[in-house]
GULUM-117972 format. One record per residue (C-alpha): z negated, x negated, y negated. Coordinates in pm, whole numbers, padded with zeros to 5 digits, always signed. Each point is the difference from the previous one (the first is absolute). Layout:
<atoms>
ZXY...
</atoms>
This chain:
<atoms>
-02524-00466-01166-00201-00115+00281+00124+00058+00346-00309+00188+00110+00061+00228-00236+00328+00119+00162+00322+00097-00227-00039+00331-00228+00224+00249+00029+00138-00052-00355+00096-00375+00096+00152+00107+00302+00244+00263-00173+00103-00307-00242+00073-00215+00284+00195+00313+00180+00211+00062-00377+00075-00366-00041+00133-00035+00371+00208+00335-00006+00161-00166-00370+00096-00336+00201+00108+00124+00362+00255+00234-00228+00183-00309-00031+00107-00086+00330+00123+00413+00041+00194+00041-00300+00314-00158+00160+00033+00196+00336+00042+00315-00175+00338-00105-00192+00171-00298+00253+00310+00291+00015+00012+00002-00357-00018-00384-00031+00245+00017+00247+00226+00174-00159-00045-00161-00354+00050-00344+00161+00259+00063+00218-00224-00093+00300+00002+00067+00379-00320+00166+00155-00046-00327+00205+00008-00151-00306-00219+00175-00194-00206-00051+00293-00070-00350-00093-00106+00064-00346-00285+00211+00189-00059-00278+00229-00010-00218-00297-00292+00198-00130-00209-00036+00290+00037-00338+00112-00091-00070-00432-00301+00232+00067-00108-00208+00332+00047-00292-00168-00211+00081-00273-00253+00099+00237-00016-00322+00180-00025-00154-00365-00240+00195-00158-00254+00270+00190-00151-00262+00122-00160-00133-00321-00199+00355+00023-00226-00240+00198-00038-00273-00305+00073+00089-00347-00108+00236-00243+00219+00345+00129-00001+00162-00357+00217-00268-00165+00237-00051+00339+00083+00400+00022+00062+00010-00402+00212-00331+00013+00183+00175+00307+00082+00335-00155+00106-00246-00357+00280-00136+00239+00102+00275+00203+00101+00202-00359+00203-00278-00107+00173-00042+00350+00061+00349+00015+00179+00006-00347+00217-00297+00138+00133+00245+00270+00040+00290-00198+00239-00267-00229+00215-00127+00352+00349-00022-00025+00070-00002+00364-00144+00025+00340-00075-00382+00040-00189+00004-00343-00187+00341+00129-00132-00133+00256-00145-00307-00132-00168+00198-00209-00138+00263+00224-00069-00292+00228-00264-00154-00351-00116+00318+00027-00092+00050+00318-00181-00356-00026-00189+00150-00319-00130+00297+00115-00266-00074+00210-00320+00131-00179-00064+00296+00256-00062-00230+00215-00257-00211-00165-00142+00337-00113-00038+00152+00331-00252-00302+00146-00167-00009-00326-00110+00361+00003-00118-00087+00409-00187-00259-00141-00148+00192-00208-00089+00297+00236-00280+00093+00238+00079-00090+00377-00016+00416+00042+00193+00102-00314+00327-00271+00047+00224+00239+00198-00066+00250-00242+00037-00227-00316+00343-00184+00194+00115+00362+00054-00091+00086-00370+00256-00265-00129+00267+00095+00267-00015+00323-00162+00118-00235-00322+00273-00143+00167+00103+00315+00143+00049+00152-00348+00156-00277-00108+00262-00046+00242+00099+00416-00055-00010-00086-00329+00250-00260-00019+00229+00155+00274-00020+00326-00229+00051-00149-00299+00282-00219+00104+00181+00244+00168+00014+00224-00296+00096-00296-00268+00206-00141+00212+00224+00296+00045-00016+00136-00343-00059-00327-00225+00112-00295+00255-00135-00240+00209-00082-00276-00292-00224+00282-00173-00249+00031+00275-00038-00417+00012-00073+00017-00377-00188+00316+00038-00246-00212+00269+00010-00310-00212-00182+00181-00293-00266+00184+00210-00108-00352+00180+00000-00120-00381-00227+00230-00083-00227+00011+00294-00027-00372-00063-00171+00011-00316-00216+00305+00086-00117-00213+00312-00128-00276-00200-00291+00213-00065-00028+00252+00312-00059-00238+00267-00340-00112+00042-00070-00413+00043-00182-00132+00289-00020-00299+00212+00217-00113+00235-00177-00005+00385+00151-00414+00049-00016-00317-00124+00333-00195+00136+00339-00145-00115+00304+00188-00012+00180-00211+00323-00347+00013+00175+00008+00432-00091+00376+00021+00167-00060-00237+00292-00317+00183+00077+00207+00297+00128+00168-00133+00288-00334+00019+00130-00087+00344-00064+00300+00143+00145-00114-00243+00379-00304+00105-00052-00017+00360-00044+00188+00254+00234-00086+00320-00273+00203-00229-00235+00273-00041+00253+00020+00386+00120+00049+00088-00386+00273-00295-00058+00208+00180+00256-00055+00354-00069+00038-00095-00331+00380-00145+00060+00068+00276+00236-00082+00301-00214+00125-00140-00334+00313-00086+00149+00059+00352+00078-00120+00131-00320+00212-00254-00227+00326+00076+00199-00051+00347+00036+00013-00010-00439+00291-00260-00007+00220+00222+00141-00179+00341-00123+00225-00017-00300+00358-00026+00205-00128+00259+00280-00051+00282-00336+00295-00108-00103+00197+00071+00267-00170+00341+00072+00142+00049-00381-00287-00042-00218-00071-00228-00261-00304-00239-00073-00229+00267-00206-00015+00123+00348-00084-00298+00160-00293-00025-00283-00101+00367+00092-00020-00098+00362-00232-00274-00091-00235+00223-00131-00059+00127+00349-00266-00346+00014-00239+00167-00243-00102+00168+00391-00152-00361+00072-00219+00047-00291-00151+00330+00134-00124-00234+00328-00014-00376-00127-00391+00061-00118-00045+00154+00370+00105-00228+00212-00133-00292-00170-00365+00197+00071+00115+00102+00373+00054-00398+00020-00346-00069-00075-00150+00268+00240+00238-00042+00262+00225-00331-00041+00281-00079-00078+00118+00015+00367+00000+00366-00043+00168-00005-00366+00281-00219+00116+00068+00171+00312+00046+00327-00168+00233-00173-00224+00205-00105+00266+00032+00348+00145+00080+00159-00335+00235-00270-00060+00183+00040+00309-00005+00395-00016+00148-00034-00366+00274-00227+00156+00112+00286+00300+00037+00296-00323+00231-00327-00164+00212-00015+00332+00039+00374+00036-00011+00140-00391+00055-00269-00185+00365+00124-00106-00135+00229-00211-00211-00009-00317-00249+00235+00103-00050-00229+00348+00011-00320-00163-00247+00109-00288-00227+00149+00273+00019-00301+00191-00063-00190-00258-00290+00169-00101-00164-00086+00379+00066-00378+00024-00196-00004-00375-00291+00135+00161+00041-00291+00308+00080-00292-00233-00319+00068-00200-00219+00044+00303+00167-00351+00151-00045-00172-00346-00358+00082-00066-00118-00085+00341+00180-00292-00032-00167-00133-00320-00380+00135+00105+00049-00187+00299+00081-00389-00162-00230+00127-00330-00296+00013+00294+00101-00369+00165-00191-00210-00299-00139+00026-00347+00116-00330-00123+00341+00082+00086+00130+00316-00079+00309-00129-00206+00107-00269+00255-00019+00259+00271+00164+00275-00234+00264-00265-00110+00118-00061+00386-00020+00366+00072+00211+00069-00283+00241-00294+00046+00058+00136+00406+00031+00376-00185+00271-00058-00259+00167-00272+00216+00059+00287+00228+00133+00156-00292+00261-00244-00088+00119+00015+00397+00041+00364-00032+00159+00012-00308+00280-00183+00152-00024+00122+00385+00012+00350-00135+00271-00014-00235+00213-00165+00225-00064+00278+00327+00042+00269-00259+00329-00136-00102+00131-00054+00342-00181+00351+00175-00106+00201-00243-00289+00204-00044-00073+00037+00392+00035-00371+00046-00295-00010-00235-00209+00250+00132+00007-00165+00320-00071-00337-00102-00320+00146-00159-00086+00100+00361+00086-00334+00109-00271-00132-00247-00274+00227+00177-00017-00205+00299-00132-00304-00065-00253+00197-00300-00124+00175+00301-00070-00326+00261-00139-00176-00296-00272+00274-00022-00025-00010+00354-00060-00341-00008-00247-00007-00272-00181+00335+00194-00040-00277+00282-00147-00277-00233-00242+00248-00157-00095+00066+00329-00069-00349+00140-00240-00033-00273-00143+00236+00056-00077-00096+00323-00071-00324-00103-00281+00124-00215
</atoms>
């Protein structure tokens, strides 16, 4: 497929299937932590590692392997990834213990990495004037997917236990391993370099490009929130007397990002992604006051919910058509220290979150969401400042 030619709508709904299958993978556990909990004889805090666990494996693996996007052949490195992440994820559905779980989840968050090579491959792919749309085409993917494993895990989990939904994820990756042999398309890889030349290359990028920077932190910020806020998800339910079905069913409340992801990846290319993120910030925030003030109850929290979907999808994509914009010959480095910022922010409030819910409760997490607005909103400030200085400039 030549580059001119853009990316047809029929590879760009494989792409958006195959990353919706492989982003299930890092949701399936939030839904059931209680449940693991229980089984295990664990502490919240402790089952709060076991998250961490997962996204410090899934940074890791981004550090180790997005970036060869940039050199080898991507069809063989997304197969070979989804190969490893079955295997890893019928290792944890097999743990005897919480040590042995999260080792496991850990190799699994290290495996599953293929959205993100997918993402930059379909940008390289695209037309400068159809990438938001085709970036916000595959967030619809990963929006499905992560309902889809939240819902699905929620219901094994409380009706066939937590080891079922593992097993139940290792055989779908299996499967969407071989099929993927043939469904993603070859073509060649935009540098020539070796693999400790590809990783030091990305100091650089991050000194030498303020988009990249803005994104990093927005990145850490809002994923933070949105990793925390589903650590603890399961133990809030709980204690308003439910059980994890209905922490599935509440995940179903992100299918609301799919109804906008397409849009605001097109808004980003008319407008940019200024505009995109700074409505995500003000959702966001707004979604964090109905937390604070109905968040006790299941018709609050679900509502609430339902708002900060709508402001993490409008952050994400205008994060990822900003660095997808930076350079063509380096969509997967820049995706891979995006990423890396994102989900370390994930493994910080996995832990931070668990541990203020289990000292102060559900308002003690409603307000450290808050907390988490501030410096979103001077780093867009900032980066309104920069845009205009070169603007200026020019």
């Amino acid at each position: 497929m030549k580059a001119a030619d853009g990316i047809s709508r029929t590879t760009t709904l494989i792409f958006a299937v195959a990353a919706g299958v492989a982003v299930a993978n890092i949701y399936y556990l939030q839904p059931i932590l209680a449940v693991i909990a229980s089984d295990l004889h664990a502490t919240p805090r402790t089952v709060g590692f076991v998250a961490s666990a997962l996204q410090v494996g899934y940074a890791i693996g981004i550090l180790a392997f997005v970036p060869l996007g940039d050199l080898v052949q991507r069809r063989g490195l997304i197969v070979g990834l989804f190969s490893v992440a079955a295997v890893c994820l019928a290792c944890a559905s097999a743990a005897a213990n919480i040590t042995l779980l999260a080792l496991a989840i850990c190799a699994v968050g290290i495996a599953t990495t293929a959205p993100q090579i997918l993402q930059p491959f379909a940008a390289d792919l695209a037309l400068p004037n159809e990438r938001g749309r085709v970036v916000g085409t595959i967030q619809v993917g990963l929006i499905i997917g992560t309902v889809f494993a939240r819902a699905v895990s929620g219901l094994l989990g409380a009706y066939a236990g937590w080891r079922s939904v593992f097993l139940f994820a290792a055989i779908l990756t299996g499967i969407s391993a071989i099929v993927l042999v043939r469904a993603i398309p070859l073509h060649d890889s935009p540098v020539r370099m070796r693999y400790r030349h590809l990783i030091g290359s990305m100091p650089g990028l991050v000194l030498a490009h303020p988009e990249l920077r803005v994104s990093m932190a927005i990145g850490f910020i809002i994923f933070a929130v949105f990793t925390g806020l589903w650590t603890i998800l399961a133990f809030h339910i709980r204690n308003l007397g439910y059980g994890s079905d209905v922490v599935g069913y509440v995940g179903l409340i992100s299918i609301v990002g799919v109804l906008t992801a397409g849009r605001i990846g097109s808004l980003g290319d008319r407008r940019g992604t200024l505009v995109t993120g700074t409505i995500g910030w003000l959702v966001s925030t707004f979604s964090f006051v109905l937390f604070a003030l109905f968040g006790n109850t299941l018709v609050g929290l679900t509502v609430g919910m339902a708002v900060f979907a709508l402001g993490v999808q409008a952050t994400q994509i205008s994060n990822q058509v900003r660095i997808f914009g930076i350079s063509d010959e380096a969509r997967s480095r820049l995706n891979t220290i995006f990423i890396f910022a994102t989900y370390a922010g994930g493994a910080y409030g996995s832990f931070a979150f668990a541990w203020v819910f289990q000292e102060s409760g559900w308002l003690g997490v409603s307000l450290l969401c808050l907390a988490h607005m501030i410096p979103l909103g001077l780093v867009l400030l900032w980066f309104r400042s920069v845009q205009y200085k070169a603007a200026a400039a020019s």
